[in-house]
C-alpha positions as a Markdown table, in Angstrom:
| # | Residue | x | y | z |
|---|---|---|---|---|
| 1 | Unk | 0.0 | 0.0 | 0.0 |
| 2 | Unk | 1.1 | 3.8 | -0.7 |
| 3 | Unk | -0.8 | 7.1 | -0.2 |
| 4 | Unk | 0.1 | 9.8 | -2.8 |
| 5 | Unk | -0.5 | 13.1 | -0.6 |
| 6 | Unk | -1.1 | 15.9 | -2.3 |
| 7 | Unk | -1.3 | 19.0 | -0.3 |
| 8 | Unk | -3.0 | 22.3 | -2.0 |
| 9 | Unk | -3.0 | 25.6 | -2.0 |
| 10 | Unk | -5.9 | 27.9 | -3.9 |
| 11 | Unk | -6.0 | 30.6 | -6.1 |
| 12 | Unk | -7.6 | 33.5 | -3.9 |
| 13 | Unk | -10.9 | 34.3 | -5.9 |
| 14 | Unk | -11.5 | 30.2 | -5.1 |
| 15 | Unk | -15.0 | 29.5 | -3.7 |
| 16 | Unk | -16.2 | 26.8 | -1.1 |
| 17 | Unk | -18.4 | 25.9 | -4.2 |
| 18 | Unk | -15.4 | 25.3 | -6.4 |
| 19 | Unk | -13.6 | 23.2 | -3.6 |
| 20 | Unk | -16.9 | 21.0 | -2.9 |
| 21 | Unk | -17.1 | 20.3 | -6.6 |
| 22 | Unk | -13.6 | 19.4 | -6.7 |
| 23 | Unk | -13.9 | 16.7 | -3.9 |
| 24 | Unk | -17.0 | 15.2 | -5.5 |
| 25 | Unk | -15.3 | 14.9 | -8.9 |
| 26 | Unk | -12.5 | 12.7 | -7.0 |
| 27 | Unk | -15.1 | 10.1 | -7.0 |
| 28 | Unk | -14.1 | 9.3 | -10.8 |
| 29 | Unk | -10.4 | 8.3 | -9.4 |
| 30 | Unk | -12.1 | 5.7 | -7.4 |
| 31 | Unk | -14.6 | 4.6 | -10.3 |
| 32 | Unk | -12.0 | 4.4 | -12.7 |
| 33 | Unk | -8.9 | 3.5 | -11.7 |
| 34 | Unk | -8.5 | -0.3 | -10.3 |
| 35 | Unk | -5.6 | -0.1 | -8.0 |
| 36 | Unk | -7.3 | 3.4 | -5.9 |
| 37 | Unk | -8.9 | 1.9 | -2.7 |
| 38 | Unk | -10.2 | 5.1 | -1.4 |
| 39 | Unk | -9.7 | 9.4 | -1.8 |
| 40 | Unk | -9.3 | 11.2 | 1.3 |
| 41 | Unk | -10.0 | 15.2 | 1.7 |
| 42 | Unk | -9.2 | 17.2 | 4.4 |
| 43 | Unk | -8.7 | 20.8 | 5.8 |
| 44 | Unk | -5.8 | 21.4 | 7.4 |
| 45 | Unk | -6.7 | 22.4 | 10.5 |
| 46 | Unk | -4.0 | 23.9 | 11.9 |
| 47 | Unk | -3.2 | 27.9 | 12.1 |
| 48 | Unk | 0.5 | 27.9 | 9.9 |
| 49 | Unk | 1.1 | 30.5 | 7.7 |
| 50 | Unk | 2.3 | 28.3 | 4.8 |
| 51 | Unk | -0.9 | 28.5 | 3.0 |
| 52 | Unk | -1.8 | 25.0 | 2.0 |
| 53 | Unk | -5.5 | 24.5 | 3.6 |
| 54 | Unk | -6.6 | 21.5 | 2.2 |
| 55 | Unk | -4.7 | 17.8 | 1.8 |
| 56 | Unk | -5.9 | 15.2 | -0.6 |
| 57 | Unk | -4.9 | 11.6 | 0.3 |
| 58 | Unk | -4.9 | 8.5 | -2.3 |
| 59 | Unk | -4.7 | 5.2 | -1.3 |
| 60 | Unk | -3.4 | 3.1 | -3.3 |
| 61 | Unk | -3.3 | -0.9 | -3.6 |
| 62 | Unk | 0.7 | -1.2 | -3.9 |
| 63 | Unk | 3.6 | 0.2 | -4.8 |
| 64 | Unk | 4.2 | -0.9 | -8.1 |
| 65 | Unk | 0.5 | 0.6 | -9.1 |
| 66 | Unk | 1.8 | 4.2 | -8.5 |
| 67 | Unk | 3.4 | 4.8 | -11.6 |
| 68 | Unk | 0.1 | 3.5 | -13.6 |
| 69 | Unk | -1.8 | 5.8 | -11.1 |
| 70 | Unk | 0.1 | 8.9 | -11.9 |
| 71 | Unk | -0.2 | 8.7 | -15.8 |
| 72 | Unk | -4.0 | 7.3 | -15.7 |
| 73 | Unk | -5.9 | 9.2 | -18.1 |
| 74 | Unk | -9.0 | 9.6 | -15.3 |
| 75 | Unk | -6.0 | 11.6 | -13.2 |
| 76 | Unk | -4.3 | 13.7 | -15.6 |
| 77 | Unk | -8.5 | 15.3 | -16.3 |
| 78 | Unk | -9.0 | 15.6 | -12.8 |
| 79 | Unk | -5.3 | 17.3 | -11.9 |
| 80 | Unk | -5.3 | 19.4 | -15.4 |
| 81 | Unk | -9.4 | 20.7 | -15.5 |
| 82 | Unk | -10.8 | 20.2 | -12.5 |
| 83 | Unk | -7.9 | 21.2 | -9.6 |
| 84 | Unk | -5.5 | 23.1 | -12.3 |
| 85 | Unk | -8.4 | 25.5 | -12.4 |
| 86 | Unk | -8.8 | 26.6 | -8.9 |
| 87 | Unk | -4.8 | 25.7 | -7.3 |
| 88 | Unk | -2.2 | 28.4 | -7.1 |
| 89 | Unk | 0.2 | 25.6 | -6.1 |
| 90 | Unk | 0.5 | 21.9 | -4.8 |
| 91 | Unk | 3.2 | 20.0 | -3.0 |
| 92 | Unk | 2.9 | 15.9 | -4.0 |
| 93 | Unk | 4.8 | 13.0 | -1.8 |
| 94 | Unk | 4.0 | 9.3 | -2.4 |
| 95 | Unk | 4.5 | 7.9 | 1.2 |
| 96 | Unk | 4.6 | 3.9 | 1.5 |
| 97 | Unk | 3.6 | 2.0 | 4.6 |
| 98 | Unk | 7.0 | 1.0 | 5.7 |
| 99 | Unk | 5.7 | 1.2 | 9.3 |
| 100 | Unk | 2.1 | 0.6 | 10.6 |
| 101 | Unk | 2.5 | 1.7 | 14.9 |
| 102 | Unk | -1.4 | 1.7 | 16.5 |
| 103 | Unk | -2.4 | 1.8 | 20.2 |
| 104 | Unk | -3.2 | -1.2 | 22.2 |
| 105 | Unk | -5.7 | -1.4 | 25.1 |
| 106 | Unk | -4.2 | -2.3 | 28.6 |
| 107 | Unk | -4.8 | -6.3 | 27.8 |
| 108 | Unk | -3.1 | -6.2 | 24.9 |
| 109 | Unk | -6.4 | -8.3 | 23.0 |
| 110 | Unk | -8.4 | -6.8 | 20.0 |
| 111 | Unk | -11.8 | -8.4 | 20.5 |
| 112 | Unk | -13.2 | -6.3 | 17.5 |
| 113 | Unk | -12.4 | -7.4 | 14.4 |
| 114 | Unk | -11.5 | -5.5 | 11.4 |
| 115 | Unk | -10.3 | -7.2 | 8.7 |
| 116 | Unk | -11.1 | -10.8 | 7.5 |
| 117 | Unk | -8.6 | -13.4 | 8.2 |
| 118 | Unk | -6.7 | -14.4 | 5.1 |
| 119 | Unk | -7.8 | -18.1 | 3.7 |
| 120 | Unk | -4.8 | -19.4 | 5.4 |
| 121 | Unk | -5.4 | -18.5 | 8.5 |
| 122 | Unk | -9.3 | -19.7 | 8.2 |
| 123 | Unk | -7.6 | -23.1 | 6.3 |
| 124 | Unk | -5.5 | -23.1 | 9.7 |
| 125 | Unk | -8.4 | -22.8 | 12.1 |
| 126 | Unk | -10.1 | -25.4 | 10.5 |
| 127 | Unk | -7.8 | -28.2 | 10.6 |
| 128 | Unk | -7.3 | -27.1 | 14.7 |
| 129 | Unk | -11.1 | -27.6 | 14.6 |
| 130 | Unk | -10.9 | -30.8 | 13.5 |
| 131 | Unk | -8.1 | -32.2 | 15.2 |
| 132 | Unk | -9.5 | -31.5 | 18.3 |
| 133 | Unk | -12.9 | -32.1 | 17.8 |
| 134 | Unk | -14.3 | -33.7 | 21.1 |
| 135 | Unk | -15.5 | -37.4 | 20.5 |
């Protein structure tokens, strides 16, 4: 997995109207291209002077798709029309998860469950189940 970050900065005559629309077009991304999992907009929320107020966050299904990503026909219409309109300027990193740290409750077990266990792991439980399977 990699996110592509992309953090803008808008031309001053852009509208709330104009950013809205620009979120909602993002959906094509996700439509289109296989390898996007999910589009993430934000507003910075934080008072610095730099300029860049919004952050748009791609998450992507591996490295290797990045490259396909960046020079997908879907992105270069939504970077060129839709935010090349209304940006004054943007700073992009492509980030991958080389570390994944979370917090842990005090027993140290995660009773909810997030994701589903890969088939091995099921293929693993199953043969435990069966092994010891009282008489």
């Amino acid at each position: 997995m990699i996110q592509h970050i992309v953090l803008l900065k808008w031309k001053p005559d852009t509208t709330q109207a104009q950013i809205e629309d620009a979120v909602g077009q993002a959906q094509e991304l996700v439509d289109s291209i296989p390898s996007v999992e999910r589009i993430t907009f934000g507003r910075n929320r934080s008072q610095d002077p730099h300029g860049f107020t919004h952050a748009l966050i791609v998450r992507i299904s591996d490295t290797d798709a990045l490259g396909t990503y960046l020079s997908d026909p879907a992105r270069r219409r939504y970077v060129d029309g839709v935010l090349g309109a209304i940006e004054a300027e943007r700073i992009e990193i492509d980030v991958p998860e080389d570390a994944h740290l979370e917090r842990h409750s005090e027993l140290g077990w995660h009773w909810a469950r997030t994701t589903r266990p890969s088939a091995a792991a099921e293929a693993a439980a199953l043969r435990w189940e069966e092994t010891h399977a009282e008489p």
